[in-house]
C-alpha beads as a LAMMPS data file, in Angstrom:
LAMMPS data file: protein, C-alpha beads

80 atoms
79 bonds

1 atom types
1 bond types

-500.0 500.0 xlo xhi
-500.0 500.0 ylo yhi
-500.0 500.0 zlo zhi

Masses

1 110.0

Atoms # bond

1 1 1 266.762 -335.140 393.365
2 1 1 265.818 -338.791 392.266
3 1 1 268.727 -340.444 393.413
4 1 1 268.877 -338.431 396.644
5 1 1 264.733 -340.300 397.300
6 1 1 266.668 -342.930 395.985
7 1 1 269.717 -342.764 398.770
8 1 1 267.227 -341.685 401.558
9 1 1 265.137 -345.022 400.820
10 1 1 268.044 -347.092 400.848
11 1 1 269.177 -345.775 404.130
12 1 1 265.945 -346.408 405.848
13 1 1 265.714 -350.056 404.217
14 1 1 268.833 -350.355 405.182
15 1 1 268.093 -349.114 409.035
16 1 1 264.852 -350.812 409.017
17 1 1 266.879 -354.017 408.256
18 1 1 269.085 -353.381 410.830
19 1 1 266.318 -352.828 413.593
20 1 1 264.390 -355.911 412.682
21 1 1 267.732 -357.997 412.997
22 1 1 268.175 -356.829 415.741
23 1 1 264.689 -357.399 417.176
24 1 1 265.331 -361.386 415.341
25 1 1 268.408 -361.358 418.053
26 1 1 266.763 -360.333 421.104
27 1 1 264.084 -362.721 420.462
28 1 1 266.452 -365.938 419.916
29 1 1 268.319 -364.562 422.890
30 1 1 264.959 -364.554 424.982
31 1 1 264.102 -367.945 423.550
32 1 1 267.454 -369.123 424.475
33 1 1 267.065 -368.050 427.741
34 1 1 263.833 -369.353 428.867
35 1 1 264.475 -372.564 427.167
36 1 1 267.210 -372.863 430.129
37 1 1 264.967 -371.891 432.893
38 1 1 262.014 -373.574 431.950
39 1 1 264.244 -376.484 431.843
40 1 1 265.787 -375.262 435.366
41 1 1 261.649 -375.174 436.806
42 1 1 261.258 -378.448 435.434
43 1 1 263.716 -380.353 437.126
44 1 1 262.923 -378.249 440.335
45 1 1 259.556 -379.317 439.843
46 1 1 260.490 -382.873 439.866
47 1 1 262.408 -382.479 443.217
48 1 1 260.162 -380.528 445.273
49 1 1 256.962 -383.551 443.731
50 1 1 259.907 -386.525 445.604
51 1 1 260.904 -384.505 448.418
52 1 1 256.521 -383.848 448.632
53 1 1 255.757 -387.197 448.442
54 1 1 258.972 -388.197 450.998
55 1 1 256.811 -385.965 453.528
56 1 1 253.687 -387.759 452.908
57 1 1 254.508 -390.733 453.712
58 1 1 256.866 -389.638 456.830
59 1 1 253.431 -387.830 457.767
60 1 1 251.745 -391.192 457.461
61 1 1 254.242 -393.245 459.263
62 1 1 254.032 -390.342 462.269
63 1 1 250.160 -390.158 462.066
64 1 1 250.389 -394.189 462.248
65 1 1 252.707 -394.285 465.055
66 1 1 250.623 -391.808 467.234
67 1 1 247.602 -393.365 466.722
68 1 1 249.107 -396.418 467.992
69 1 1 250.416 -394.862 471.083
70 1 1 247.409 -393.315 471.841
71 1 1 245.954 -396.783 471.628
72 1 1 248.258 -398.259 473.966
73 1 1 247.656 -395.604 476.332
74 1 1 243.886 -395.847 476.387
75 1 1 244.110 -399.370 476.736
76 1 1 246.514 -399.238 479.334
77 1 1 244.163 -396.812 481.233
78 1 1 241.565 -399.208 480.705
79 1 1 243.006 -401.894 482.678
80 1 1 244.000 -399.670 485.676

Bonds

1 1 1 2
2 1 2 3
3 1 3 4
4 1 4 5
5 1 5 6
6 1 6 7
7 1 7 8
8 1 8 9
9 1 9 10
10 1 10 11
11 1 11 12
12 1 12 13
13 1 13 14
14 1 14 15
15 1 15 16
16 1 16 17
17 1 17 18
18 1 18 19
19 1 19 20
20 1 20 21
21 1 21 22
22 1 22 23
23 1 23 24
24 1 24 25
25 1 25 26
26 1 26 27
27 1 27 28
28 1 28 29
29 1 29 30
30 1 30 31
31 1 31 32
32 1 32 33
33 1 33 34
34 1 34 35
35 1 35 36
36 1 36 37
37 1 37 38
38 1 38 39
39 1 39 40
40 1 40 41
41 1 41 42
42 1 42 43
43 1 43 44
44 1 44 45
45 1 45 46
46 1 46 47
47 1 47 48
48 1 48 49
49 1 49 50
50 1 50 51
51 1 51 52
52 1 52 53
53 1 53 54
54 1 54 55
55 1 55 56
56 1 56 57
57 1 57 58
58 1 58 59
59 1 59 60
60 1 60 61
61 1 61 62
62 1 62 63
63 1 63 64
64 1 64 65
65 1 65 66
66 1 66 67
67 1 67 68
68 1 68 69
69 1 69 70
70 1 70 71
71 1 71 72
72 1 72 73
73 1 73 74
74 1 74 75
75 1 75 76
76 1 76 77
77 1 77 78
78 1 78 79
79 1 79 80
């Protein structure tokens, strides 16, 4: 009966072994993985911050160019 204990404890080491390798597997896998897209979000992040500040200053240059229109105009109303 001893060695039978002894046989059923093995197994479940054994199984229990098993399980926790393959928890150790999922993990490096899910590691793995969002190593990649955190690296993915990074460089995204670095595009959308040029292409952001591209638009601010093409906002700028627009706001710039109106306001000097506008200008122009009222000044040419002025002197009609």
């Amino acid at each position: 009966m001893a060695n039978k204990n002894q046989n059923n404890n093995e197994n479940n080491e054994s199984i229990d072994l098993y399980a926790l390798e393959s928890k150790v597997d999922q993990l490096i896998e899910t590691v793995s993985r969002l190593t990649v897209e955190n690296e993915a979000l990074r460089q995204q992040q670095g595009t959308l911050a040029i292409e952001r500040a591209d638009l601010i200053e093409k906002t700028e240059l627009a706001r710039t160019r109106v306001e000097a229109m506008i200008s122009r105009l009222k000044s040419m109303e002025a002197h009609s």
